[in-house]
Structures are given as C-alpha cells and as structure tokens.
C-alpha positions, 0 to 999 in steps of 0.5 A, a space after each residue: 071830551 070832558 068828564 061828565 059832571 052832574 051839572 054843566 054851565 053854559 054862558 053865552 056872553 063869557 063861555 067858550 065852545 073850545 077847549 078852553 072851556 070845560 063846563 064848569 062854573 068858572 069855565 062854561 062852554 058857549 052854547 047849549 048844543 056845544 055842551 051837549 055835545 061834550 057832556 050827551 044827555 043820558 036816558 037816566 040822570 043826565 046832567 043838568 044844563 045851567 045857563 044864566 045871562 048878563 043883568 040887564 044895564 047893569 054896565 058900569 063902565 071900564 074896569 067894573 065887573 059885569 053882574 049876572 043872574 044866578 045859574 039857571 037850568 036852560 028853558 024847555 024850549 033851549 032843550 028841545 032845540 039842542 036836543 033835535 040838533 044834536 040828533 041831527 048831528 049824531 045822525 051826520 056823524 053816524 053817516 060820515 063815520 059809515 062813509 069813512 068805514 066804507 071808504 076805508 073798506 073799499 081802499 083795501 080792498 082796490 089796494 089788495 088788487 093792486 097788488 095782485 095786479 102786480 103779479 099779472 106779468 104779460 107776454 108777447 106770445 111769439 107764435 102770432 104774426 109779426 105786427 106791421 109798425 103804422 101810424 094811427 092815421 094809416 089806412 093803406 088797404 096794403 098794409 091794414 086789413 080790417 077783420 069783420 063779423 064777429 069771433 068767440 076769441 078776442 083776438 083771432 088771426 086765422 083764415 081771414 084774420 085782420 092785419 097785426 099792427 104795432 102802434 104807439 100813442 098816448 091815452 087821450 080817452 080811456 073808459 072801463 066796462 065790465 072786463 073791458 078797457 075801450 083807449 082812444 089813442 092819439 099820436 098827432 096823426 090820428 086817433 085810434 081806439 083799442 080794446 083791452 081785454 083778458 089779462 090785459 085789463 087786470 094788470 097793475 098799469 091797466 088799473 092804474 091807467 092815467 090819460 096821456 100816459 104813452 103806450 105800444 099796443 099790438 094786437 089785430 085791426 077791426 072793423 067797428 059794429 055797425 051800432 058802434 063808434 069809433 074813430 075811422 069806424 074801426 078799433 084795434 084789439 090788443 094782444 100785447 101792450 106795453 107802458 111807456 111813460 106812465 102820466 101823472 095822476 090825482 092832484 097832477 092830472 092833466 085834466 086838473 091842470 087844465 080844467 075847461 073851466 080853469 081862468 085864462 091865465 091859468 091855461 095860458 101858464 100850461 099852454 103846453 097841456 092845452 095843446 094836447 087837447 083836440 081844439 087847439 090841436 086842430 087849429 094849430 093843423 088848420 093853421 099848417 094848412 094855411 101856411 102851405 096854402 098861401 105858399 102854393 097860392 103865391 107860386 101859382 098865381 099869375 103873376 107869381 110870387 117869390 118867397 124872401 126872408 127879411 130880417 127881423 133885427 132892423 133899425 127902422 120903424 115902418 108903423 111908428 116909434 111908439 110901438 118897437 121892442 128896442 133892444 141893444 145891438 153889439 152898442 147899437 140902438 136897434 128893434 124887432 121888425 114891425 114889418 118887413 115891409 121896406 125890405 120887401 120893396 127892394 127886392 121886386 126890380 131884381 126879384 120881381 113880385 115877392 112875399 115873406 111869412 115871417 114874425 112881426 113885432 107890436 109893443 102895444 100895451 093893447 088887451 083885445 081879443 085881436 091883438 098880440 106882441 108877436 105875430 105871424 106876419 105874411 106880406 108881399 110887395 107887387 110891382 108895376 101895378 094900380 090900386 085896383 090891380 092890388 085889390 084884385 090880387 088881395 081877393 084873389 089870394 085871400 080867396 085862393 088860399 081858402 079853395 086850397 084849405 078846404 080842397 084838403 079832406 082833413 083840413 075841410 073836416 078839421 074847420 067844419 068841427 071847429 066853426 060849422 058855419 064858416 062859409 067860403 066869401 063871397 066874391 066880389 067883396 064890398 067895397 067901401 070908402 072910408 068917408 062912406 064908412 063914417 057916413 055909414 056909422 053916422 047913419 047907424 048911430 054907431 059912436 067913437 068910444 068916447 060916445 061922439 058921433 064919428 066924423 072924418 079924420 076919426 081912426 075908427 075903432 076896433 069895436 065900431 069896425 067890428 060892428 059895422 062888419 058884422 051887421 054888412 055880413 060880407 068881407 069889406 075892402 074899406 079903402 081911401 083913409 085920410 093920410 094923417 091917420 096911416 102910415 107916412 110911405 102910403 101913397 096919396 090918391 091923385 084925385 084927392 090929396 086928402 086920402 091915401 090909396 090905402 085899404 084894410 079888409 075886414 071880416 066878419 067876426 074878427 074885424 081888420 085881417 089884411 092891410 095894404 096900399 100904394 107906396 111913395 114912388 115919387 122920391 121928393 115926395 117921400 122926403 117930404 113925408 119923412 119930414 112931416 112925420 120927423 123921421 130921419 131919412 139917413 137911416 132909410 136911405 136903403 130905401 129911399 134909393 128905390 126911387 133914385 134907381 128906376 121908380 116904380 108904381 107899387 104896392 103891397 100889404 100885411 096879412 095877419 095870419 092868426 087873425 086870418 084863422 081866428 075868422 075861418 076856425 070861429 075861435 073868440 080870440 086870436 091868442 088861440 091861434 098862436 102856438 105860444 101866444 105872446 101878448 101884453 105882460 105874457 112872455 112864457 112859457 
C-alpha cells in the first residue's frame, strides 16, 4: 500500500487502479474507491480526494497535449458513494479473512487428528471365530447366518451369534454419523453395507477413507432393523478391516473425473470409471444375460441352431464397398467383416441351421444415437425355409430370448431399475409392407428429411422410421423393400419382381433392431445381381458355389445386439451399451 499523503489525486481519463499509480499528481490512481482503498479515510484529518476531468473539446488532434481543469476535491456525492463501498468492501474483507482464520483453524485441527489417527494401529483379535471367505452376493444360509435383535457390543459372537465372514470390495458409498462409518461395498457380484465402528472409525485410512478404495473387511453379518435399508436387507459389522488399494482423492476423484454432469467426450474418454457406476454396470449384466439367452434360445428351438465362428478378415463385401475398414493383409487388399453372413451360407448343407455372435464392422461416418463402427453382431443362416417360416422363427427367438432374460431374478430386477416400463411384446408383431409404410408416412404427414412427402423407391430414414414406430407402439416387421435400395443377394418376391423378400424389425423407441430376408438360390440369377451392382464375382466364387452343388431355398438375418438392449434396458443411446463404444472419430480407450 502507498504511503499515506495529505492529498491523494485521482483521474479517471489518465489514472491507473494498479501499482503504477501511487496517487500523486503526476501519478493518480483511477477511481475513487481505488483510492480509498490505498489511502482509507481517517476519523480525524484524513486525506483530501483531488480529482479533475478533461476540458470539454478541448481535442487538437495527434500530438497535442489534452487540457485539463485544475485539481478539485471530489464532490460530496463521489464521496458518499466510495465511502458506502469501501465499507461494503471492508465488511467482505473482514468476512473473507475470519473465513480464511476459521479454515485455517479447522485445518489444524483435522491435521492434528490425523495424526493422532496414525497412532491407532488396529488388530486382529486371534480369539474370534475364524471368518468364512464369501462373496458379496453370497447368501447360502449354510454359510451366512444372519444375527438379529439387538446387542450392548458391536460385534458379538456368543450364543446365537451371526456367521463371521471375511469379504473384500471396494468403497462405492460411504457416509459418516457421529462415531459411525456406514460403506456400501461392491465386488461385481453384489453389494454389501458395513458398519464401522469404535477404533475402526479413528484410524488414519478411516479419516482418509475415498470411494473405490479396496478393502478386506471382517466382522459378523446382521440383519438390518426393520426401519432400516440395506442392501439385501443385512449389513456387515466389522471387527477388522484392512486397506488394500487406497483410491485417489480431491482433484483425482473418481467422482471429479466422472461427474454426471461431465460432457459426453469426456466420459467416453474415462469409460473405464464410468463402468464403475451402478447403470452401466448393469446394462453390461443385462447384456451377458442376453448373450446367454440367445444361445440357449438357438439350442432349444425346434429346429435348433449350431453355433460357428466366421472370420472377421475377409476380402468380401456383403452391404457395399462404401462402408469397409481396408486394411493390408501380408500385400493383399482386405477388410473387416461387415457381416458374416456369406460364410454362414456355406455351413448349413453340412451343419444345417447355424448361427454366429461375432463383431461386425461399419466405416459410416454416421453420428446417430444408433449407430456404431463396431458392434456385436448376432446372425443365423435357415435352411429349406419360406419368407414366413423366417418371420415366424425371428418372433420366436426374439421373444424366447427375452422370456429367458427376464426368467433370471437378477436379470428381471436389473431391466426393472433401468427401464421400468419396458413391457415384454406382444405377439404376433405387426406386419407391414414397405409400400404400405410410404402410404402410411404419406397419410401421417411424416416427410423425408429433405422435407418432401416420401414416395416408393425412398430409403426411409432413421428419424421418420423411428417416428411411425413409435406413435404404432408395437414391434413392427416391415417387409418387401424394393430391390434397389438392399442388398444385391436379398431375393425377390416371385409375385412381384419390383421387391424383395426382405424385412427389418423395428422397435419402439430404438428404431431397426433386426434385418433379414431370402437369399438368391437360383445361380443365374446371382450372376446377374453381381452384375448390376459391378461386383466381381471371382472372389465370391466360395459363395456362388452354394447354388452349383444342391441350391436351396434360404434365408437369414443380423440382429444387433446393443440395439437390442438400448430397447429392453431404455438407455438413449446404443453407445451405452458397448463395453468400449466404438463409433466415428472414437477409437480409445
């Protein structure tokens, strides 16, 4: 601060409010309060405020010196005005440094417990029954007793007592009462919630407890109060415990860096901490179920299917060159599968009906909330059927794999938390064809996204799909798509050349979720379609063979599993339904 003067100048055109400025004539400060708060009034003689301003145009252009009036002492109203804000500002200040005090204070005195909690050296008290290793999940009456009613100690193991169980978990929540600690635990399998108290609670780790930090927790296994909540209804009070990874803190937090408030990219970037997180952990459990229901659905329908593993290396294109990651193949030009489609085709003379869960590749440069570059693709290939007998089968499976789902408690709990309204469909699903679905736009005012009513030949987009799917509310097995707009193998209806036996099923809420049809079986006729499309057949020619040796008439379809979830768990996106989403742009972590 500057030393006090009897007179303190201040000029708004030229002065400074910095350190430049010291109040003086040939350095005044800017403002008024500035000034005050550099050189304070005093209740006896104070300084004199001086201030002056520019004369009025009295400009005389580049390199003339601006003419000022004489120093003046600022006006009463200038002065009652400082004055007020400088009391508010001592008043902030006086606030602010009893705060900082306060802090500072409070600092020591965590700091002085801290280390006193350092002192507090717990130990395993080797009279107690020996505790039985359990998951959190475990609830084998055999192996965890519950103890119930109430106890004057903690932890009691006499007559009566509650099973001594060992467990280890990280922290997913913890909240501190009185001399009290409540963690809840989880370990993948379940959760578990455990009382710290006594010594347990004063230790330097307890003080210094973070969320995901991992543990080993002993103690006896209760039942909750009845006016209580727990998971599972019982909780787990320790007599031991033990860190064993202490979890990062303050600014490295795992709730810093994974806000539910943080930007999109952001939690895409620590994906591997979001997973951590109750919701995408359960939708990657309601995904595993999924999975396990597909493939006890395909083993126990009638007629079953076969599981096959295709490559995903191919040099062949199912859905068009536009959209396949190329890449070099010892000097050879090849790409990611699309689809496994083609190979599934060769399987079913020897193998009869098959199927594959595999990884699908899609190099669209598409941003929708339905679309990814890498998904899991679950398809199957039926032999010696009809176009109906393929949408039969389709409802079937589709349908089956959710009574299978939701068969499972867990499963059943898990989708009931993440999409309460999630209904199971009814059957038989709609049926619709294409050119009925254009009608059925038209009709609706629903217009291509160029704002034109839609006409046949359009390829309906995802937002009008999605639209008419909604507001119908049922699954929808929209059928017959011209032939120009799928895929040159889809097989055309015999009673009109225009369309193809193709169908894709759309849900509620997520759109296409399934797409299917007949194949070529006819051999002159695939020639012609590799043709029209300027395919070279020669590198299909492992495919083409299948109508040389024993044609058939057959069909098959893709389903894509996240979409599938994103339907049944209600999540706005299929990206949350990827263990590591992979979409335009995002390739780590």
């Amino acid at each position: 601060m500057a030393t006090p003067s009897k007179s303190v100048y201040f000029d708004e055109a030229l002065g400074q409010d910095n350190a430049s400025a010291d109040g003086s004539e040939s350095k005044p400060y800017k403002t008024l309060l500035f000034a005050y708060s550099q050189h304070p009034p005093a209740q006896s003689e104070g300084p004199q405020y001086l201030t002056r301003k520019k004369e009025a145009g009295t400009d005389q252009g580049p390199g003339v010196s601006e003419v000022h009036h004489e120093w003046l002492p600022a006006t009463k109203s200038a002065l009652k005005k400082a004055g007020n804000l400088w009391d508010q500002q001592k008043r902030k200040q006086a606030k602010g440094d009893e705060l900082a005090i306060r802090e500072k204070q409070e600092s020591e005195k965590r700091q002085q417990a801290l280390e006193e909690a350092k002192k507090v050296q717990l130990h395993q008290d080797p009279k107690l029954p020996k505790a039985i290793k359990i998951r959190l999940n475990e609830k084998d009456p055999a192996l965890v007793k519950l103890r119930s009613g109430e106890s004057k100690k903690d932890v009691d193991y006499s007559e009566g007592r509650g099973s001594r169980v060992r467990v280890t978990g990280r922290v997913h929540r913890f909240r501190t009462q009185k001399d009290v600690i409540f963690l809840t635990l989880q370990d993948g399998y379940g959760f578990l919630q455990v009382v710290l108290t006594g010594d347990l609670t004063k230790t330097y780790d307890a003080m210094t407890m973070t969320l995901e930090t991992s543990l080993e927790v002993f103690g006896e296994m209760w039942e909750v109060p009845p006016t209580h909540s727990a998971p599972d209804h019982r909780e787990l009070h320790a007599d031991y415990y033990t860190v064993i990874g202490k979890a990062a803190g303050d600014k490295e937090a795992i709730t810093t860096r994974v806000s539910p408030d943080a930007d999109p990219q952001t939690l895409y970037d620590n994906r591997h901490l979001v997973l951590r997180g109750e919701k995408s952990s359960s939708v990657m459990k309601v995904r595993a179920a999924l999975l396990r229901a597909f493939r006890q659905t395909y083993e126990d329908i009638t007629p079953s299917c076969l599981e096959v593993t295709p490559p995903c290396m191919v040099q062949t294109q199912v859905e068009g060159g536009a959209t396949l990651f190329a890449f070099d193949y010892y000097g050879q030009k090849a790409y990611l599968t699309q689809s496994s489609q083609l190979y599934l085709e060769t399987c079913i003379p020897s193998l009869g009906n098959v199927f594959c869960v595999a990884p699908s590749f899609r190099a669209e440069k598409s941003q929708t909330r339905r679309h990814l570059s890498e998904y899991t693709h679950i398809e199957a290939e039926l032999d010696f059927i009809t176009f109906d007998d393929l949408l039969v089968h389709l409802e079937l499976v589709m349908c089956t794999v959710i009574d299978i789902a939701l068969a499972n408690p867990q499963t059943a709990a898990l989708v009931k938390e993440l999409n309460p309204n999630f209904q199971v469909p009814e059957r038989p699903f709609k049926r619709m064809k294409y050119a009925d679905a254009i009608e059925w736009l038209r009709e609706h005012d629903i217009r291509t996204g160029e704002g034109d009513p839609h006409k046949f030949g359009d390829d309906i987009a995802e937002a009008a799909e999605r639209k008419m799917t909604d507001i119908i509310n049922r699954p929808i097995f929209l059928t017959h798509f011209p032939a120009e707009i799928k895929a040159f193998y889809m097989k055309k209806d015999p009673t009109d050349d225009r369309v193809t036996e193709s169908v894709d099923c759309l849900m509620p809420g997520v759109g296409e979720i399934v797409g299917g049809s007949m194949r070529m079986d006819d051999y002159d006729e695939l020639m012609e379609a590799y043709k029209r499309v300027e395919i070279d057949p020669a590198p299909y020619y492992w495919y083409t063979d299948q109508r040389k040796y024993g044609t058939s008439p057959h069909g098959g379809y893709g389903l894509g599993l996240e979409r599938f979830l994103a339907w049944m768990c209600g999540r706005y996106t299929v990206k949350e339904c990827s263990l590591y989403p992979r979409f335009t742009d995002r390739c780590t972590p």
